[in-house]
N, C-alpha and C positions, 0 to 999 in steps of 0.2 A: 445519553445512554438509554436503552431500548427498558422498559419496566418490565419485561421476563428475560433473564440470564440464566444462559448454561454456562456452567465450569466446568471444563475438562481437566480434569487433572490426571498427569500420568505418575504413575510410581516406577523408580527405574533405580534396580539393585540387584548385588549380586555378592554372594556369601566370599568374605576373602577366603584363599585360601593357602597361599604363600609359606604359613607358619606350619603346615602339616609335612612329617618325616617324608612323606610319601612323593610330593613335590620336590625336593633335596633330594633324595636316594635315586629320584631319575636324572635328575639334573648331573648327579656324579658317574651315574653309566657311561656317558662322554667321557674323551679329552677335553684337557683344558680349555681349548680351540672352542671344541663344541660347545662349552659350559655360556662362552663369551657369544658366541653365534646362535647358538641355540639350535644348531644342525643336529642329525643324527641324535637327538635323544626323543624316547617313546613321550607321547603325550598321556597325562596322567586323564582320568573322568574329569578330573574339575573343570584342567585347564580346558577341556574338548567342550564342554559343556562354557564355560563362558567366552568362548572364542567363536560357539553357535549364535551368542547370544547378542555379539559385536557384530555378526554378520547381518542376522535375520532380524535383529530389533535397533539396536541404536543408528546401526547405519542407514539402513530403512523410516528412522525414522527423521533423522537430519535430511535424508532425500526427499520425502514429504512437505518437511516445511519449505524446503526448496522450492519445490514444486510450485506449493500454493503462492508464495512469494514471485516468484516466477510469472505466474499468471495472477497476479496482482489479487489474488482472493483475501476480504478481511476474516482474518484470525487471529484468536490470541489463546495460548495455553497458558498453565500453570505446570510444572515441570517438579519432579522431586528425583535428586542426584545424589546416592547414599556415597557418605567419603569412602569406604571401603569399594564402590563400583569408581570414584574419582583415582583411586589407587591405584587399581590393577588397570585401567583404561591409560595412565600415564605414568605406566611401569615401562622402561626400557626395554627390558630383557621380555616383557610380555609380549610389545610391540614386534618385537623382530621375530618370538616365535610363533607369532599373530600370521605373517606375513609365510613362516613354512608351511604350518596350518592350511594357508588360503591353498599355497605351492601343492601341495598335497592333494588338495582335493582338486584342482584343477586336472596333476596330472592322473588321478583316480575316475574323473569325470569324460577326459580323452577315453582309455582303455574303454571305459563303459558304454563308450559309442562306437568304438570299435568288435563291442563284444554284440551290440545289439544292431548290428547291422545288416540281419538276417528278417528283422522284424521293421516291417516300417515306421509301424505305431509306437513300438519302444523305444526304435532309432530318434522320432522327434523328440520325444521328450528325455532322452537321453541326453541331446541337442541344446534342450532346455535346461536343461541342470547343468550345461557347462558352459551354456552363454551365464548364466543367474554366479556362478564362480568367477568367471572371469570380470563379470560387471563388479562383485563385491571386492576386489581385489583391485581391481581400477579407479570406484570412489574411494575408497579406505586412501592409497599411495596418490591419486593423481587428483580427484576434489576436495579432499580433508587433507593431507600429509602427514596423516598416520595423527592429527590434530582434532580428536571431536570434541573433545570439552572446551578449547579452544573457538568451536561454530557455535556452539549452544549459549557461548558469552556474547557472541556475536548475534544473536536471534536475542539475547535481555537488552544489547544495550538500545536495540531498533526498539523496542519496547510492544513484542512481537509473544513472547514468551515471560514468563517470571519463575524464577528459581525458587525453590523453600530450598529451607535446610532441614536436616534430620539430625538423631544422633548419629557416636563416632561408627557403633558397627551395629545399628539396628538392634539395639537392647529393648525389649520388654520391658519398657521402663517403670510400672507397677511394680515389679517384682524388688525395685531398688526406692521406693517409695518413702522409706522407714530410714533409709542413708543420705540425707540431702548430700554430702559428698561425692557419693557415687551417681546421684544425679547432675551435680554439678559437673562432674568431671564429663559424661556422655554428652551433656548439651553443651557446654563450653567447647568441649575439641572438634565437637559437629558443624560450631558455627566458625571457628578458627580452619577449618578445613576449607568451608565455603566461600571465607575470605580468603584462604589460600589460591585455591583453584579459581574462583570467578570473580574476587576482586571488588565484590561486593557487599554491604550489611544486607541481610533478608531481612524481609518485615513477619515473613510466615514461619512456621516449625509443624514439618510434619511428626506424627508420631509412629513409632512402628508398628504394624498391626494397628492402627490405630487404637490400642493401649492406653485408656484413661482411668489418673486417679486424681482427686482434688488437690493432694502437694502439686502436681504440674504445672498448673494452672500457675503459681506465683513464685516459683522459681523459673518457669519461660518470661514472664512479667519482670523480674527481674535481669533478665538477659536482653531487656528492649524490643523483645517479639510481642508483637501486636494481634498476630491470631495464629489458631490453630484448625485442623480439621478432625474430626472425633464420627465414631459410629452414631447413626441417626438414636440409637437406642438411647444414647448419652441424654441426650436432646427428649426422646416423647418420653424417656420414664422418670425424669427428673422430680423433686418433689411437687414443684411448681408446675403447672399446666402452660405448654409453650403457647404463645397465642396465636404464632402463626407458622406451629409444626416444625419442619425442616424448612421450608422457603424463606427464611430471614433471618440472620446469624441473632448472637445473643451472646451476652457475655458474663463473666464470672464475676467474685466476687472480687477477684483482684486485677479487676478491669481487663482479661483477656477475654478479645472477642474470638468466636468460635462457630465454622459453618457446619451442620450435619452431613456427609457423606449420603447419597440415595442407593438405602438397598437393596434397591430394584436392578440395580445397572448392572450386577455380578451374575445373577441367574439369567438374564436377558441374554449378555454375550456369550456365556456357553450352551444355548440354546441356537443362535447363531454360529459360532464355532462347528457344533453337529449337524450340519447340513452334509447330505451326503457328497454333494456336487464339490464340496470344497478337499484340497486335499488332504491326504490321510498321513497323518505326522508322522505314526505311528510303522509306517509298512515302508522302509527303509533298507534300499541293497544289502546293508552294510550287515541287516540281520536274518539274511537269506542266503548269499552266497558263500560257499568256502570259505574258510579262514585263509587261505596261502590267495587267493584273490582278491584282499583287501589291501594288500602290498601298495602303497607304503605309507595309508592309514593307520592299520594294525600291525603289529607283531604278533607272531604264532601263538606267544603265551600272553599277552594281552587282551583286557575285556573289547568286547564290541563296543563302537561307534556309531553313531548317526553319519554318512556318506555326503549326503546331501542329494543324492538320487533317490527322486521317491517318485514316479511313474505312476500310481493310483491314488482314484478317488476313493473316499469312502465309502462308496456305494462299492469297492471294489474290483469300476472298472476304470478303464482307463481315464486319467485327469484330462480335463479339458475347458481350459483357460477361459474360453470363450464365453461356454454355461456357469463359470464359477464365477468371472469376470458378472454375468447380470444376474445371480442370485448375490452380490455382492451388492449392486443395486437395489436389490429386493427389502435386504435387511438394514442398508443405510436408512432408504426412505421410512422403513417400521420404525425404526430407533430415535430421527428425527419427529415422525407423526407425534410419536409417545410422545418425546417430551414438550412437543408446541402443547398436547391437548394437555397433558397434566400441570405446566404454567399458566396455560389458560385458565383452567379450572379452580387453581391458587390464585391468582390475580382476583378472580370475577368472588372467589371464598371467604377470599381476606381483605377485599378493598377496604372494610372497615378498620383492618389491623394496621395492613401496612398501606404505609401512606403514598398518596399518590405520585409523588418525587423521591418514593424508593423501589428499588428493586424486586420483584421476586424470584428465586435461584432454587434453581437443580444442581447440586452440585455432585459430577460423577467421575468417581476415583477409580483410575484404571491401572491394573499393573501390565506395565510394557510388554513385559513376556510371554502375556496372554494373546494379545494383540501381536508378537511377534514370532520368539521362535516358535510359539505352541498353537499358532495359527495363521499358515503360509499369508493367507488373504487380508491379513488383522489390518496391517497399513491401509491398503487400499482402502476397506471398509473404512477407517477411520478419516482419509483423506478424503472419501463421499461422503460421510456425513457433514466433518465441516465445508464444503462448499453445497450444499444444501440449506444447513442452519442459514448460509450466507445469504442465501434466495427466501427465507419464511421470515415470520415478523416476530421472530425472538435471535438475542445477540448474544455472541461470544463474548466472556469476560473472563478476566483474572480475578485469584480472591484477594487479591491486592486491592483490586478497584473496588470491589461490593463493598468490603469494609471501610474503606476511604470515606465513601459513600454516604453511606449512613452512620448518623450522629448517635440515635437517640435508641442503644440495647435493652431489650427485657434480660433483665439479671434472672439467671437460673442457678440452681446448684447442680448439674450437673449428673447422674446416674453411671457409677464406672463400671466402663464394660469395654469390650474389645470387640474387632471382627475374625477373630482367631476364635475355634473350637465353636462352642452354641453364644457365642459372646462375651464370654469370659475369659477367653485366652487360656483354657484347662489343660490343653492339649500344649503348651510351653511348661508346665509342670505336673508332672501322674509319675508315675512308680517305675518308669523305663528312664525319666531324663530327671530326676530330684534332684541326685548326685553332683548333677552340674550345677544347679543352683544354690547349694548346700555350701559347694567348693568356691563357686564368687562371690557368693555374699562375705565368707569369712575372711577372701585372700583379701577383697573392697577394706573388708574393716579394718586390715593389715597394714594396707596401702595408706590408711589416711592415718596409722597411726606410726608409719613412717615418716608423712610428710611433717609428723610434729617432732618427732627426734631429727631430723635432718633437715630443717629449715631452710638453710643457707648453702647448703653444701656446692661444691662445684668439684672439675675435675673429674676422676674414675667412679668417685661416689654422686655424684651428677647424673654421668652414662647408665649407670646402673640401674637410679630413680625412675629416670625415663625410662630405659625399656621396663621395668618393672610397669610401671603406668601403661606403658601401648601392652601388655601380655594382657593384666586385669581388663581392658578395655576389652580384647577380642576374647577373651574367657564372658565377659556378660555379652555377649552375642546370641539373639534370639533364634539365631539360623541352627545353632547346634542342637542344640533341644529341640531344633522343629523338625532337623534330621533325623534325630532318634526319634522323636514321637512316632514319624510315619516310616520309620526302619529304612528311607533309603537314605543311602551314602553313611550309613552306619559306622562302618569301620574309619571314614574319612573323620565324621564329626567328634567320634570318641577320641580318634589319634589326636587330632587338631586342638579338643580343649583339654587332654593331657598334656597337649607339651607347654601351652600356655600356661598352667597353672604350674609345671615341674620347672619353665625358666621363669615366676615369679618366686614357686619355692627357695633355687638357688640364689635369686637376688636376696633374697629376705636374710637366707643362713649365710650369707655372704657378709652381709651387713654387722650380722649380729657376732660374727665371730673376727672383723675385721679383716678378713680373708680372701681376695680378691683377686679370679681368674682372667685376665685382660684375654688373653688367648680365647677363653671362652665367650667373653662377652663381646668383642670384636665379631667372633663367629655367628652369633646370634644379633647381634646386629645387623649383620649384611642379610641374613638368612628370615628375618621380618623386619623388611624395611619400611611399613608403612608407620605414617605420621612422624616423618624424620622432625620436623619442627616442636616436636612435643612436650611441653614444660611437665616434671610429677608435681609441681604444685597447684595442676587442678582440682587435683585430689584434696588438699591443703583444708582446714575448716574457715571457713569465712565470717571474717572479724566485725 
């Protein structure tokens, strides 16, 4: 192994959203027929929005590894697959209206070359946005089979990639610090999801937000996880003086090893992102043309879409593949330079720290959607950098292998901080989103003081536990609070942790009064189906 390592790590999630009225109340504008097919009914924002996100990121990005595999380039990633994106990516009924979705914009993207066929310049690129539909549509059904979590198992077992696990629906897991129950039950159904879907034990846990307080540290130690990744802050403000900074993990007091995150890597790629030559995310048909000509993307009374037609660069003028194509190169080889010269500079700093048969590591956390839907070019750039890395004299690694690796940790206590808000994760609690944290910590303390009157229970009072357990789960969801903080999808995130916490309500008074609607619970079963596997006694206190 090469003595300076880069970790790439991607982060790939996606807020569920299944349990919100607003997804149901479209689904019932259909016929029955429809309900089953998923034809003919309006696409709500979520689903358009995470059905952008299968196009332009995950599929894009199993094509990459492809790619590199392909032409035999050595790489290895680290991967983080939140069970809430393992849910809706292997939802049936998502899959097939995945697949009208695609229907749609292909036959949206025909018209629009028929509308610009006046212009030659908008004609090709017209052109281009409807070869880029029909190609997503052709890996999705004819290279994957509608199977991607399925490939991504297939890239661990080559031992090509490595999975972490996360919690169940990306909680803020500080905020539940003080309920080891309610920690237990996020990291317990994060790593049971991961055995679900990929069949594996992880050795890693990521955190969300990277979100640290010192309980974590030995209740993940307890769950057999051997490291974690944390804000570089965690790491230089600790009380103890790191010896060798962020380039050489370290571990706690309950023997979980732990690498710093570089946060240099977040302000670098949206500095790249803004290149004008790349396209413009932003300047989309869908929010320029007539409404009655977005037929049969939109409905008259429905919000605008992203089309997937977007014709200009940021500079405004026309996109052009070619020049965006080698400023793509431009910013592979910067991002590479950086990191040979700043391992260099750690190796040559710290040779007295770390030893010469260890490693020194940049480890750089990336979330997928940045590189994906929110930046056309993101793959490719990232597909140039590592076959670059693969030409210079530093190596791709897993944080599997670094920690393997090295025996011999400097014990820190670690500094808790997050990479949300100025580092403290503020911005998942202030005086717009309190209410939601107010309303799961109590329904938490409810749930666990459930699982002690109903120990054994099976039968209708079983069903109940459970879905009581998966509501409280998606109510501590960090996604909601960070909707409201930054007021978009507002109305989505309010509906969505009211009806969570209104069908743990009714389980509760249900219990308590022995009163028990099968009708309703049935219904609400089919209608949040995720973590059908799910026992309420993770909730349970541990003996």
């Amino acid at each position: 192994m090469s003595k300076k390592n880069l970790i790439l790590m991607l982060v790939a999630h996606e807020c569920y959203f299944k349990q919100c009225d607003s997804f149901k109340l479209r689904a019932e504008k259909g016929s029955q027929s429809a309900k089953i097919s998923g034809e003919d009914v309006p696409f709500s924002p979520e689903e358009a929005s995470f059905f952008q996100s299968v196009a332009e990121t995950y599929v894009p990005l199993l094509n990459m590894l492809g790619s590199l595999w392909a032409d035999s380039i050595p790489f290895k990633l680290s991967i983080v697959i939140s069970p809430t994106l393992c849910a809706l990516l292997s939802d049936a009924y998502l899959k097939t209206r995945y697949l009208k979705w695609l229907s749609d914009r292909i036959a949206f993207a025909e018209r629009e070359v028929v509308r610009c066929s006046g212009n030659l310049e908008l004609k090709k690129r017209a052109e281009k946005c409807l070869a880029d539909a029909n190609k997503s549509l052709s890996d999705y059904t004819d290279v994957y089979a509608m199977k991607l979590l399925e490939k991504f198992r297939e890239y661990e077992k080559m031992g090509l990639v490595e999975l972490l696990a996360t919690s169940a629906t990306h909680a803020f897991l500080p905020h539940f610090a003080d309920i080891p129950e309610a920690l237990n039950a996020q990291i317990e159904a994060g790593l049971i999801s991961h055995r679900h879907f990929f069949g594996s034990q992880p050795d890693g846990f990521w955190l969300p937000y990277l979100g640290y307080c010192n309980p974590l540290a030995r209740v993940l130690r307890s769950y057999n996880i051997n490291y974690t990744v944390v804000d570089s802050r965690a790491v230089l403000f600790s009380q103890k003086r790191p010896q060798a900074g962020i380039f050489s993990p370290v571990r706690t007091d309950g023997f979980l090893s732990v690498l710093a995150s570089d946060n240099d890597v977040k302000p670098l790629i949206e500095r790249f992102k803004s290149s004008h030559l790349y396209r413009d995310e932003e300047n989309d048909v869908g929010f320029e043309l007539p409404i009655e000509e977005l037929s049969p993307l939109v409905e008259a009374d429905a919000p605008r879409i992203e089309t997937g037609c977007k014709y200009y660069a940021s500079s405004s003028e026309f996109y052009d593949t070619k020049k965006a194509a080698a400023q793509v190169n431009a910013d592979a080889e910067e991002f590479v330079s950086s990191r040979v010269e700043k391992l260099t500079k750690a190796r040559e700093l710290l040779k007295d720290v770390i030893p010469e048969d260890y490693s020194a590591i940049d480890v750089c956390t990336i979330n997928a959607n940045d590189i994906g839907k929110n930046w056309h070019e993101g793959f490719s750039w990232l597909e140039s950098v590592i076959r670059k890395v693969a030409a210079s004299d530093i190596e791709l690694s897993t944080a599997r292998e670094i920690v393997a690796e090295q025996i011999k940790l400097q014990r820190l206590d670690l500094f808790p901080c997050a990479a949300s808000g100025s580092g403290f994760g503020e911005d998942m609690l202030d005086s717009m989103n309190d209410r939601m944290l107010v309303y799961a910590r109590t329904s938490s303390l409810r749930m666990i003081d459930l699982t002690e009157r109903f120990p054994n229970d099976t039968g209708i009072k079983a069903r109940l536990l459970n879905l009581a357990s998966r509501e409280i789960l998606l109510s501590q969801s960090g996604d909601l609070p960070s909707l409201v903080h930054d007021s978009s999808s507002l109305a989505f995130a309010e509906k969505s942790f009211n009806n969570d916490i209104e069908a743990f309500s009714t389980v509760y008074d249900s219990l308590g009064s022995n009163s028990v609607s099968t009708e309703w619970l049935t219904s609400v079963e089919k209608d949040h189906p995720i973590f059908p596997w799910i026992n309420y006694r993770i909730f349970s206190k541990k003996k």
